[in-house]
C-alpha positions in Angstrom: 20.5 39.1 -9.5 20.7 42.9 -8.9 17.6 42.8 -11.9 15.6 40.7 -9.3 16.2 42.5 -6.6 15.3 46.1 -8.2 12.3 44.6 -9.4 11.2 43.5 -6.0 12.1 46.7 -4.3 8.9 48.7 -5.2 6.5 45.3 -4.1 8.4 45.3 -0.6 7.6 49.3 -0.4 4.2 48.7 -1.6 3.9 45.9 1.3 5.5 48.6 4.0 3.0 51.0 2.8 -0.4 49.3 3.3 0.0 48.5 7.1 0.8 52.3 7.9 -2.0 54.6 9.2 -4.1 56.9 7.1 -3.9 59.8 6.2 -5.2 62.0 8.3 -7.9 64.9 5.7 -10.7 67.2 5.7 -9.3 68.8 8.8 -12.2 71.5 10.4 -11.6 73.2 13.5 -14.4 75.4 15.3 -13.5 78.1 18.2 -16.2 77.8 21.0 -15.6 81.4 22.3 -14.1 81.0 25.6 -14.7 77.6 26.0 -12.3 75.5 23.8 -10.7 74.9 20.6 -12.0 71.7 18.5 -10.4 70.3 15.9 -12.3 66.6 13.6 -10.7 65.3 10.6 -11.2 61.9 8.7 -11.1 59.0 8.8 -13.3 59.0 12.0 -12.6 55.4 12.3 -9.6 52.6 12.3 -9.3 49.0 12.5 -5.9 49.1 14.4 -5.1 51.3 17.4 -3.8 54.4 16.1 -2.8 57.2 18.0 -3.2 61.4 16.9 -1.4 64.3 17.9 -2.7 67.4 16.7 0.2 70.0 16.8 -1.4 73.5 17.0 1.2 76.6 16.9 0.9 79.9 16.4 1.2 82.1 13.3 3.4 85.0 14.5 5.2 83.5 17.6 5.5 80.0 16.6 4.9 78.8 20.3 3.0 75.6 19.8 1.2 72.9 22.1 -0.1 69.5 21.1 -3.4 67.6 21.6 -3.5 63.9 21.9 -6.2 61.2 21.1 -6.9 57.9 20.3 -9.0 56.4 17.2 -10.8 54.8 20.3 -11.9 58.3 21.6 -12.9 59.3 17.6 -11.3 61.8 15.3 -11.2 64.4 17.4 -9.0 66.6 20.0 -10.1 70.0 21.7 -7.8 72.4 23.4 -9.1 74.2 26.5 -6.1 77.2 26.7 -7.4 80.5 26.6 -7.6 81.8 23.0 -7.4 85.6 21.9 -9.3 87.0 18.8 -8.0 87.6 15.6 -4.7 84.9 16.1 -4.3 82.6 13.3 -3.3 79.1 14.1 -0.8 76.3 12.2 -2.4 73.1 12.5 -1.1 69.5 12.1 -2.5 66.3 12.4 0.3 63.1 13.1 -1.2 59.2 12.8 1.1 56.9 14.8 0.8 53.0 14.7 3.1 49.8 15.0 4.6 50.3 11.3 5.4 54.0 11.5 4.2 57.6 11.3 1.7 59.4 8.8 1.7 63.0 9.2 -1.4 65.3 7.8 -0.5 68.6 5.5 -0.3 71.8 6.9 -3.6 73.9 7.6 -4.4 77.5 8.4 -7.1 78.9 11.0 -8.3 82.0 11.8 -9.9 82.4 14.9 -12.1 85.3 13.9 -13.8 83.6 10.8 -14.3 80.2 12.7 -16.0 81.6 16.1 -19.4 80.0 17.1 -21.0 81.7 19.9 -24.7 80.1 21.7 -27.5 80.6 20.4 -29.8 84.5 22.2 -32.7 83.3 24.6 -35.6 85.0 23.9 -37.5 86.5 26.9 -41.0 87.7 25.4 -42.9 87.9 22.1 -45.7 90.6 23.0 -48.0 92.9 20.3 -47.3 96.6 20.8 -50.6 98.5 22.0 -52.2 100.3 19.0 -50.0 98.9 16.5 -52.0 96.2 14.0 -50.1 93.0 12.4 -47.0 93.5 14.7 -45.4 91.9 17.4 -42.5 92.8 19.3 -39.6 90.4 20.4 -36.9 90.4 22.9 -33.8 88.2 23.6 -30.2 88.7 25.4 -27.3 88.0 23.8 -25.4 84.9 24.4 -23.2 85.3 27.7 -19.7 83.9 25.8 -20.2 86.3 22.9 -17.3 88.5 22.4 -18.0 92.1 23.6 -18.5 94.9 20.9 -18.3 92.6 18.6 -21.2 93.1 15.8 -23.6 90.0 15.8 -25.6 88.7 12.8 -29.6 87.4 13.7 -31.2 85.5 11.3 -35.3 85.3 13.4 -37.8 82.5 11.8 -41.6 82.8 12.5 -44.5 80.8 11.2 -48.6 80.6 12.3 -49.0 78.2 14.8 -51.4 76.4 12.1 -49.1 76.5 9.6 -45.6 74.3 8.8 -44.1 77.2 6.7 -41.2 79.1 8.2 -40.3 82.3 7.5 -37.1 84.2 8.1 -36.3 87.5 8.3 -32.2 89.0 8.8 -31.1 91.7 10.9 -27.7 92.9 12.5 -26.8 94.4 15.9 -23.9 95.3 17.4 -22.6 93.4 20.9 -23.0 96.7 22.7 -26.0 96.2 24.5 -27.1 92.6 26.5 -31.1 92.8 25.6 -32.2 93.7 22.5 -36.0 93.7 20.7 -37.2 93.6 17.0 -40.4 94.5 15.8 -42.1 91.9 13.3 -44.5 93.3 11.0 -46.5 92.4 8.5 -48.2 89.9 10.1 -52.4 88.4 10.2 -54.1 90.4 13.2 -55.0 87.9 16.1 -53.1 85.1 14.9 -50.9 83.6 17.1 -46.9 83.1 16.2 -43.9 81.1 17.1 -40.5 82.5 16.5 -37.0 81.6 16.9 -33.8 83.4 17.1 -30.1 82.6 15.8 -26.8 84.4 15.9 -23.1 84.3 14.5 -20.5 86.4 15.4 -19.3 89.0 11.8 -17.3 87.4 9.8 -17.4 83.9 11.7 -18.6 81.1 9.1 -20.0 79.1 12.0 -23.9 80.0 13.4 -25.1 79.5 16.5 -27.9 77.0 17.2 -31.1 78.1 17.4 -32.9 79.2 20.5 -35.9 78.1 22.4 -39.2 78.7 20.7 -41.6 81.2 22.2 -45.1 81.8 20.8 -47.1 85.3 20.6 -50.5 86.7 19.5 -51.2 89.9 17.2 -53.8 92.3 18.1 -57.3 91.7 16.5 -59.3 93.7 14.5 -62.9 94.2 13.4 -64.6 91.1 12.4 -64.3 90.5 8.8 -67.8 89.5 6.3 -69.9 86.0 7.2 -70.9 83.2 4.9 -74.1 83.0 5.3 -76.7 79.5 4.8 -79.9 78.6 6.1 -81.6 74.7 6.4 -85.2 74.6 6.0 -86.9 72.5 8.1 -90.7 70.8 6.9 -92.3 70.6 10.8 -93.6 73.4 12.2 -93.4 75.1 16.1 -97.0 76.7 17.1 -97.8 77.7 13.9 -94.6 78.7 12.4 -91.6 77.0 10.3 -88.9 76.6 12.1 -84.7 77.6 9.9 -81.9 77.2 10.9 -79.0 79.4 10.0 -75.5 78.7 9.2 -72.8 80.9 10.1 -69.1 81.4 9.7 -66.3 83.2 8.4 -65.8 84.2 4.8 -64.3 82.5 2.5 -60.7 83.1 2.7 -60.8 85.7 5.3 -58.4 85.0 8.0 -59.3 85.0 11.6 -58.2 88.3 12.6 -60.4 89.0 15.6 -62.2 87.1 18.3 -66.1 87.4 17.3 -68.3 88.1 20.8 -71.6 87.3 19.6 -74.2 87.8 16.1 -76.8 90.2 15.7 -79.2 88.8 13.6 -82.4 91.1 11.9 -85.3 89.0 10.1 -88.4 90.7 8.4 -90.9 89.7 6.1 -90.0 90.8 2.4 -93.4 93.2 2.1 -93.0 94.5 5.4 -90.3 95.9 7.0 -91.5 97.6 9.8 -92.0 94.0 11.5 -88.2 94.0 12.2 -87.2 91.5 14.8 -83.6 91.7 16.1 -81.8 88.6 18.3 -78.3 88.8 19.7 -76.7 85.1 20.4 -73.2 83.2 20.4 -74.6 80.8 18.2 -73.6 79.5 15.0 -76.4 77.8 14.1 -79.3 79.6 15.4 -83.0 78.7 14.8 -85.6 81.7 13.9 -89.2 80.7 13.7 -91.1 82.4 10.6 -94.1 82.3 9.1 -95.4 81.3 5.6 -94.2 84.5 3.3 -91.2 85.5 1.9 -88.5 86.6 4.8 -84.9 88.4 4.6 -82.4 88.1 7.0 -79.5 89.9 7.7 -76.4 88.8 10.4 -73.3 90.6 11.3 -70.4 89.7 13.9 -69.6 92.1 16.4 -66.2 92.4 18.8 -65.0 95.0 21.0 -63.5 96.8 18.1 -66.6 97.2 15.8 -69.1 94.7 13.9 -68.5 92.5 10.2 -70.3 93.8 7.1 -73.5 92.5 7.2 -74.4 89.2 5.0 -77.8 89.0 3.7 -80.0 85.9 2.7 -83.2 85.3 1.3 -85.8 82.6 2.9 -88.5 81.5 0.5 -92.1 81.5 0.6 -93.4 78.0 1.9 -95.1 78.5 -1.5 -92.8 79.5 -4.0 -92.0 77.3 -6.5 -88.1 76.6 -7.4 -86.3 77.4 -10.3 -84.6 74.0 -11.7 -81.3 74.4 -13.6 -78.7 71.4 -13.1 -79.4 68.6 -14.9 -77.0 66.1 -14.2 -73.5 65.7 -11.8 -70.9 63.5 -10.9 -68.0 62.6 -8.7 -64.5 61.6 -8.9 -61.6 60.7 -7.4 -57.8 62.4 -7.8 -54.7 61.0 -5.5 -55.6 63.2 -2.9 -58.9 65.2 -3.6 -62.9 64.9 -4.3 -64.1 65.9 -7.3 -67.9 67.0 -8.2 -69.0 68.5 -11.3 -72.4 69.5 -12.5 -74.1 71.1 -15.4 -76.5 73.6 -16.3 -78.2 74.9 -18.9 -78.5 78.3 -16.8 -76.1 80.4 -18.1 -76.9 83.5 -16.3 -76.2 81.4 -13.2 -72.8 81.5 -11.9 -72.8 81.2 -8.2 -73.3 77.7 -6.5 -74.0 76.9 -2.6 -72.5 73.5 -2.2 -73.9 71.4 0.9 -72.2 68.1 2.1 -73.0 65.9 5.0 -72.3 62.5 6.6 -75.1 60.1 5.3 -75.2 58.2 8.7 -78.3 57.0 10.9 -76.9 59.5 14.4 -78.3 62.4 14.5 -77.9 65.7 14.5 -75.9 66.0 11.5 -72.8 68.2 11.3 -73.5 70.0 8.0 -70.7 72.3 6.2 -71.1 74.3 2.8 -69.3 76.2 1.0 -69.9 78.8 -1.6 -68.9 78.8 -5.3 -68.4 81.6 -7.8 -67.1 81.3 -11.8 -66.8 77.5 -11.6 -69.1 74.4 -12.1 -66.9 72.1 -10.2 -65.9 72.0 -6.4 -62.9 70.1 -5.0 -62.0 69.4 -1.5 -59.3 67.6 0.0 -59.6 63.6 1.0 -58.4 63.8 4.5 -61.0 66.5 5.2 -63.9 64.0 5.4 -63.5 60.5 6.6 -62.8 57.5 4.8 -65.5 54.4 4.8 -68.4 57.2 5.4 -71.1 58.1 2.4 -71.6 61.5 2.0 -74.9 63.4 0.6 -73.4 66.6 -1.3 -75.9 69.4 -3.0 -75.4 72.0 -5.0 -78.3 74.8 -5.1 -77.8 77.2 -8.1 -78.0 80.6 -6.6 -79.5 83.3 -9.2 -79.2 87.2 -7.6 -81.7 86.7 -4.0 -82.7 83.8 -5.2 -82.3 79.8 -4.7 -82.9 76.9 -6.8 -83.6 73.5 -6.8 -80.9 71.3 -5.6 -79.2 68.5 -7.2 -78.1 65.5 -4.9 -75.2 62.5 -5.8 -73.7 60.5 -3.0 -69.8 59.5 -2.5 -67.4 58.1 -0.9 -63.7 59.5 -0.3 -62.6 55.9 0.2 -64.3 52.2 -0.1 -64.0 49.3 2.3 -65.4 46.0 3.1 -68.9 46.0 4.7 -68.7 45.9 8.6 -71.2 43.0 9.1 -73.1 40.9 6.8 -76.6 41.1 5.9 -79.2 39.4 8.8 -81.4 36.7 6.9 -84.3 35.2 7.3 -86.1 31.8 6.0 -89.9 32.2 4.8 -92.4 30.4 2.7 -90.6 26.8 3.2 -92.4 24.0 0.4 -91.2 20.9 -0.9 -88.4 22.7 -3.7 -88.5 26.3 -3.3 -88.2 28.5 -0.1 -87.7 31.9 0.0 -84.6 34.1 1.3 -84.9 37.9 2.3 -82.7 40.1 4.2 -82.3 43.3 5.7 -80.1 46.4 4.3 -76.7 46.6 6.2 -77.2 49.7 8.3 -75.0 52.7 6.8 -72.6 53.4 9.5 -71.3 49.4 8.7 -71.4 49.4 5.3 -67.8 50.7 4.4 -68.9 51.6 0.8 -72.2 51.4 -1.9 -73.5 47.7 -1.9 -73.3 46.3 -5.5 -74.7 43.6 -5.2 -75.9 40.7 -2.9 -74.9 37.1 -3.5 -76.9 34.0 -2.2 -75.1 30.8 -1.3 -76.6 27.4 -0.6 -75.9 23.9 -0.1 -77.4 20.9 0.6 -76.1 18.9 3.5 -72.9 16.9 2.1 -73.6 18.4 -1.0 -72.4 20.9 -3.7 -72.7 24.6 -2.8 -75.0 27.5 -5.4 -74.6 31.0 -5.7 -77.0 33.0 -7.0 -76.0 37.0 -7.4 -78.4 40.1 -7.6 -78.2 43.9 -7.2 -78.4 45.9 -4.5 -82.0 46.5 -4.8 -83.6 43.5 -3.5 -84.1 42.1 -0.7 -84.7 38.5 -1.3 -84.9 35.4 -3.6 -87.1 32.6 -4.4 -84.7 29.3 -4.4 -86.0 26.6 -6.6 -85.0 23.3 -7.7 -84.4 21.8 -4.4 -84.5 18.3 -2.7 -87.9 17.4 -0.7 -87.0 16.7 2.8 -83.1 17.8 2.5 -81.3 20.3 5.3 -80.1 22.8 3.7 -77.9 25.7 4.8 -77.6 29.4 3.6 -76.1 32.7 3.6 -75.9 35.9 1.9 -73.3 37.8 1.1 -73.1 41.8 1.0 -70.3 43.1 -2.0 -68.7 46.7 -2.5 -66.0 47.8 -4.8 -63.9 47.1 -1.8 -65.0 43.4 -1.1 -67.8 41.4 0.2 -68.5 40.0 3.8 -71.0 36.8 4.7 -73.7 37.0 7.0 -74.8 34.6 9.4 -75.6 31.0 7.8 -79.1 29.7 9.1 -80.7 26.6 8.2 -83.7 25.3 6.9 -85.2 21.8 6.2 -87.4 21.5 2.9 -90.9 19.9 3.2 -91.7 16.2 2.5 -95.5 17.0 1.1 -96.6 20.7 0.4 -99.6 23.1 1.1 -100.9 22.1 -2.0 -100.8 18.4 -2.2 -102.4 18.1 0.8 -105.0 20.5 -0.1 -105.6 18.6 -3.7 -106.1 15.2 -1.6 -108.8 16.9 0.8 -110.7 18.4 -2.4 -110.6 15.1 -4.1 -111.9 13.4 -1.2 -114.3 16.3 -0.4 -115.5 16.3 -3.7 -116.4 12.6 -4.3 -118.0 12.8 -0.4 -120.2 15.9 -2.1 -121.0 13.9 -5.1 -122.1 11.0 -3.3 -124.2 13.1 -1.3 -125.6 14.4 -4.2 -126.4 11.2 -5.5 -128.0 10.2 -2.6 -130.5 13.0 -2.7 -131.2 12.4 -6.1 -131.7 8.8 -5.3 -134.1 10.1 -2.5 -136.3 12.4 -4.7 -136.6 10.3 -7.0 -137.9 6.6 -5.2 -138.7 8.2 -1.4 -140.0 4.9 -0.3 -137.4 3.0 -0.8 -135.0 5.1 0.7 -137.4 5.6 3.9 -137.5 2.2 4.0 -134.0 1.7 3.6 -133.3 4.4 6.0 -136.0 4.3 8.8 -137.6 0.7 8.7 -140.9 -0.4 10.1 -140.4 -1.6 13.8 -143.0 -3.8 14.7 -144.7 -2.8 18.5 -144.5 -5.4 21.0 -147.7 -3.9 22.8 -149.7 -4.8 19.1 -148.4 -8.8 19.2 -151.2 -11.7 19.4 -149.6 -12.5 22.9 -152.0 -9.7 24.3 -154.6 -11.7 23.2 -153.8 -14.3 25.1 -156.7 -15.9 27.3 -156.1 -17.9 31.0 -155.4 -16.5 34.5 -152.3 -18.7 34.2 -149.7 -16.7 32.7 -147.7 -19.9 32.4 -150.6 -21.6 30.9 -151.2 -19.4 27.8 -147.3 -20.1 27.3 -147.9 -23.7 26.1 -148.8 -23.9 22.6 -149.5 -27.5 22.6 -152.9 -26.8 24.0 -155.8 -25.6 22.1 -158.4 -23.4 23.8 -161.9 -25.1 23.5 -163.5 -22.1 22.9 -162.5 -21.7 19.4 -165.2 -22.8 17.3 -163.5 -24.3 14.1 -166.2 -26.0 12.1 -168.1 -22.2 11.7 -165.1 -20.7 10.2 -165.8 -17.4 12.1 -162.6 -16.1 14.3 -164.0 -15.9 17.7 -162.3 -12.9 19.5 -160.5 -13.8 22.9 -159.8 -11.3 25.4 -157.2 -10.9 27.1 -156.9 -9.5 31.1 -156.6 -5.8 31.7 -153.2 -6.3 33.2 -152.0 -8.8 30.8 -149.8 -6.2 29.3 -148.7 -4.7 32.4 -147.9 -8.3 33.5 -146.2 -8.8 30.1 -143.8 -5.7 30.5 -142.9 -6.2 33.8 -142.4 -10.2 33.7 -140.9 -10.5 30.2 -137.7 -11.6 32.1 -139.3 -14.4 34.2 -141.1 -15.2 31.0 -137.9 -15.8 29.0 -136.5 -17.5 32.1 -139.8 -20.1 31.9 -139.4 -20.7 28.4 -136.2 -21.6 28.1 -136.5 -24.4 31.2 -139.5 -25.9 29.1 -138.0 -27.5 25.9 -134.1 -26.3 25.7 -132.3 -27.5 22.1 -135.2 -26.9 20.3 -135.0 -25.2 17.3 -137.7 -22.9 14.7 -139.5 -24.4 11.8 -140.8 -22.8 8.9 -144.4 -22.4 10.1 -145.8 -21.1 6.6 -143.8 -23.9 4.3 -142.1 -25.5 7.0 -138.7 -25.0 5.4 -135.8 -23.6 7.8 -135.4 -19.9 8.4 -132.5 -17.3 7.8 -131.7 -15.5 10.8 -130.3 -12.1 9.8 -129.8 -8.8 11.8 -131.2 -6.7 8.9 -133.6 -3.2 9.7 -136.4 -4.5 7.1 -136.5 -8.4 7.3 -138.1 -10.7 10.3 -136.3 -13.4 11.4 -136.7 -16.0 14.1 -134.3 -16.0 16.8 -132.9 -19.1 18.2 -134.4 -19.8 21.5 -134.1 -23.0 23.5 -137.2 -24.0 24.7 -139.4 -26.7 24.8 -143.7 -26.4 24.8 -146.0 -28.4 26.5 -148.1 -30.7 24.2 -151.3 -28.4 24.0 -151.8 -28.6 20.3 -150.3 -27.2 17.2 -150.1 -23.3 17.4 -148.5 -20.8 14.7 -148.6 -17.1 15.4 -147.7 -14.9 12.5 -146.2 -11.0 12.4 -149.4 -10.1 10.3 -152.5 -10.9 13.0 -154.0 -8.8 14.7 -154.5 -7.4 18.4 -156.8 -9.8 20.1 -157.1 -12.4 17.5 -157.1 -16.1 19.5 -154.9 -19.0 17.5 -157.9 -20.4 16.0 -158.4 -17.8 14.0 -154.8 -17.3 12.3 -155.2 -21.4 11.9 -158.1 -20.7 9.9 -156.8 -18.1 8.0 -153.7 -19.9 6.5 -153.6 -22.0 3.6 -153.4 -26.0 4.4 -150.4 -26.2 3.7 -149.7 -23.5 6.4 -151.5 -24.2 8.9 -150.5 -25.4 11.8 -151.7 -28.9 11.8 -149.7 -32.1 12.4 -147.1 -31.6 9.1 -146.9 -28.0 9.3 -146.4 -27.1 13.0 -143.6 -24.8 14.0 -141.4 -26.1 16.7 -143.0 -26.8 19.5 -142.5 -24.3 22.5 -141.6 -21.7 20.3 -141.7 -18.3 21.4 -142.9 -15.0 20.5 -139.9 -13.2 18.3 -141.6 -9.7 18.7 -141.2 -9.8 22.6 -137.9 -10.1 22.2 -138.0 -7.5 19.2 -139.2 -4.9 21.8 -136.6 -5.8 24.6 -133.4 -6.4 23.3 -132.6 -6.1 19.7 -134.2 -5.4 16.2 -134.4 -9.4 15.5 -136.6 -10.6 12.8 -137.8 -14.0 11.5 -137.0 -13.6 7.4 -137.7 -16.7 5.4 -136.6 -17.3 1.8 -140.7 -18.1 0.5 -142.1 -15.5 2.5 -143.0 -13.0 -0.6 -144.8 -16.0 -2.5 -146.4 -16.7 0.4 -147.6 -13.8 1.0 -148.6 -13.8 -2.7 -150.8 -16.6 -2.1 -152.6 -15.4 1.2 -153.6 -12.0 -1.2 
């Protein structure tokens, strides 16, 4: 039993134990002079409510007082009695909760090594008049600082363009409230910021530091120039215009505040045609003429005037020395990288030219100069990312300048801005063609690779066709007559590629040339009938005159005109036979006609037409020379006998044929046909038939054609 409970003793202690407060450690206390007595320690937190008493008591007397806080209120306590330099201090840290008391271990505190004091103000930071590189400052010292006590000042200064601090140490003793130090060894006309702070001797606790106040050092006499020039290839009245470049050299500091440049131009074989100009300008303009010039520029402030920097300007004429033959760029983590080389090896001084590649104008150009190298690096976040820069180097031999070499870069690549703007031209049946304009250079973010053509069909597959950066446009083939189609180009760098805008295009359903193939096969069988015509022509005239212009007979020559009666009506009727006609002689006996018969003819044709076709209507044409029946046909060369309804009086059997002549009576054409022409009782035309050729001359180009009239005629020859 007494085994158990031994054993269980040091588990119940253990238990006790855990739900006490912790041990208060790391105990720091700080005397703000005059103000109050701090003392932290750790742990700055607690999950339970504790309560602290810090028990303070003193060395030599052992009077003591006590602070009291809460873990609520942190791990601190402050005293605000009225403390005395160089007491030493007991201090003691209880932890009180619920399940008991945890007291601290004993610590030791000087006042005089644990002093903090505020921090000096500063009143002025001022050069001193005639002194170079210096500037004077002056502060008061902290209003709680103990009096004659000696005070350590630690001052930290930097350029107001620079993040570097330095510090410099000092001592003074508590004696006097303002005191001044004199910084040296500083850049003249540079501007300064400095700071001041201050612990009390032998205190292990430093002031905060004060306020910052910012000065200027005293300038000097302007240091050398860097001098450039740009050529320009117009000319003003005569004369070339360059413009110079001016600016501090490299790595001088900026120790003065420049008023103005004299600048002296002359031409190289004449001096005494000196021309001086005074200006404020960094990039002036001087107008020369055609020779060989040298300039020479100086800064000038109220304390003096810069070494002079010289520079040679070439004859219009003179030809350039060429020395680099190749260069590149690369890129480092942080910097731009060009290198060149050169077969020059007397050459050893390099004038390197960059400038923004973009369409705005004027450009902002900046140079630089280069000695013992043949590389130049410059840091990325001076020039701007996404931009294209042109960078030169001219090889610089004594006076003289070379050729330059040229390479473009880019500090950093992007995506192009905007696409490329297309454009549809030269549509056909499978092919079209697709060109585009260049991005311009402000949006292009990088150099253009390559350009990539897509195309589809509508609700079909998409093509891509890819070329570089040098041209323009493409010639699509293989496509669908009469399909929509849509396209785009895309623009590509390093960084990425972006689409222009899609446009669309229908192909055509019969091209340029298919039409023009028809037309010259129709044109040419048209010329080659033509030509066979002609041909035709030359060769058998007649026939095609005949074909082409036939014989019209003239009304005014029929045998009507011979016609005999004062009765107009009665020389109509062909069934009577003029007495006159003397048929047993066998001689035609010539009958005239009236002098106004034809007048009468012309002007009454109508009335006559109207008479004849009241005498005999239904009647039709016979054959008068075989008395077979007639073809009536509208042809140009062949008579025929129109249909006319009319019926003749019973005056005797009459025949009038297309070959008698003017003024021949019917007798005489009756005695001129064959018998089995003639007109007697078997072989009579119809009766009342009228004259086809007075119709011929009226209306149309009718003729009487029958099928035996070539024999016929045969037989009458």
């Amino acid at each position: 039993m007494w085994a158990w409970t031994l054993w269980m003793l040091p588990l119940l202690c253990r238990f006790g134990l855990a739900d006490l407060p912790a041990k208060p450690e790391n105990i720091s206390c700080v005397f703000y002079y005059t103000k109050n007595f701090t003392c932290t320690w750790s742990p700055e937190k607690e999950a339970n409510s504790i309560s602290y008493t810090v028990r303070r008591t003193l060395c030599y007397v052992r009077e003591n007082d006590t602070c009291n806080s809460t873990s609520k209120a942190g791990s601190s306590c402050s005293f605000y009695s009225s403390l005395t330099p160089p007491d030493i201090y007991i201090i003691q840290v209880e932890a009180k909760n619920a399940y008991g008391i945890i007291k601290s271990d004993i610590t030791y505190w000087d006042l005089t090594t644990i002093t903090k004091i505020e921090p000096p103000k500063i009143s002025s930071v001022k050069p001193v008049l005639g002194l170079k590189q210096m500037v004077q400052i002056k502060w008061t010292q902290p209003v709680l600082a103990p009096k004659s006590s000696t005070l350590n000042y630690t001052l930290r200064f930097r350029a107001v363009n620079s993040t570097h601090w330095m510090e410099v140490n000092f001592t003074r003793s508590g004696k006097n409230e303002e005191e001044a130090y004199n910084l040296t060894g500083l850049q003249a006309f540079t501007e300064y910021v400095v700071a001041l702070q201050c612990v009390v001797h032998k205190s292990r606790f430093w002031s905060g530091w004060s306020q910052e106040k910012m000065g200027v050092t005293v300038e000097e006499a302007p240091h050398g120039l860097d001098l450039w020039r740009v050529l320009r290839s117009d000319k003003v009245d005569g004369k070339r215009p360059v413009q110079l470049l001016l600016k501090k050299a490299k790595g001088a500091p900026v120790l003065e505040k420049v008023l103005g440049y004299k600048i002296q131009y002359f031409p190289e074989n004449n001096s005494n045609l000196t021309e001086t100009m005074n200006t404020t300008n960094q990039q002036p303009e001087l107008y020369l003429g055609n020779q060989t010039y040298w300039v020479h520029v100086s800064s000038y402030n109220s304390l003096g005037e810069s070494p002079e920097a010289t520079l040679r300007i070439p004859a219009i004429d003179e030809k350039l020395f060429h020395c680099i033959e190749a260069m590149r760029t690369c890129l480092t983590q942080d910097q731009l990288v060009v290198e060149w080389q050169s077969s020059a090896l007397e050459v050893d001084t390099w004038m390197v030219e960059w400038v923004p590649d973009l369409d705005s104008k004027p450009l902002a150009i900046s140079w630089e100069s280069v000695s013992h190298a043949r590389n130049w690096t410059i840091q990325q976040d001076e020039l701007e990312p996404f931009w294209c820069y042109n960078i030169s180097v001219y090889p610089m031999l004594q006076n003289r300048v070379g050729e330059p070499y040229s390479i473009q870069a880019y500090v950093k690549e992007g995506v192009p801005s905007e696409g490329p703007e297309t454009k549809v031209e030269n549509i056909g049946v499978r092919t079209v063609t697709i060109t585009w304009k260049e991005i311009p250079k402000r949006h292009r973010n990088g150099f253009i690779n390559n350009y990539t053509i897509f195309y589809q069909a509508e609700d079909g597959k998409e093509f891509s066709k890819t070329v570089n950066s040098s041209i323009l446009q493409y010639d699509l083939e293989s496509l669908t007559r009469k399909t929509s189609y849509t396209v785009q180009v895309m623009a590509s760098t390093s960084a990425g590629g972006i689409n222009g805008t899609g446009i669309n295009f229908k192909t055509l359903s019969i091209s340029v040339f298919e039409i023009f193939l028809v037309t010259s096969l129709v044109g040419g069988g048209l010329l080659i009938l033509i030509i066979l015509t002609v041909v035709y022509g030359i060769k058998k005239p007649n026939k095609l005159k005949h074909l082409c212009w036939p014989d019209v007979p003239n009304p005014a020559e029929s045998s009507i005109a011979t016609w005999c009666g004062d009765d107009f009506k009665g020389k109509l009727n062909l069934k009577e036979f003029d007495d006159s006609v003397n048929r047993e002689d066998g001689i035609l006996k010539p009958c005239y006609s009236p002098n106004d018969f034809i007048d009468k003819l012309v002007v009454n044709f109508e009335n006559f037409l109207e008479v004849v076709s009241t005498e005999n209507p239904g009647k039709g044409c016979e054959n008068i020379l075989g008395g077979e029946k007639n073809e009536y046909v509208a042809s140009p060369n062949r008579p025929y006998c129109p249909t006319v309804s009319t019926e003749i009086p019973p005056r005797g059997p009459q025949c009038l044929s297309s070959g008698m002549l003017e003024g021949t009576c019917p007798e005489t054409r009756e005695r001129l046909l064959p018998p089995t022409q003639g007109c007697g009782p078997d072989h009579l035309c119809e009766e009342g038939a009228p004259n086809p050729y007075l119709k011929n001359s009226v209306t149309t180009r009718e003729f009487l054609v029958s099928e035996k009239l070539p024999e016929q005629i045969h037989r009458e020859v």
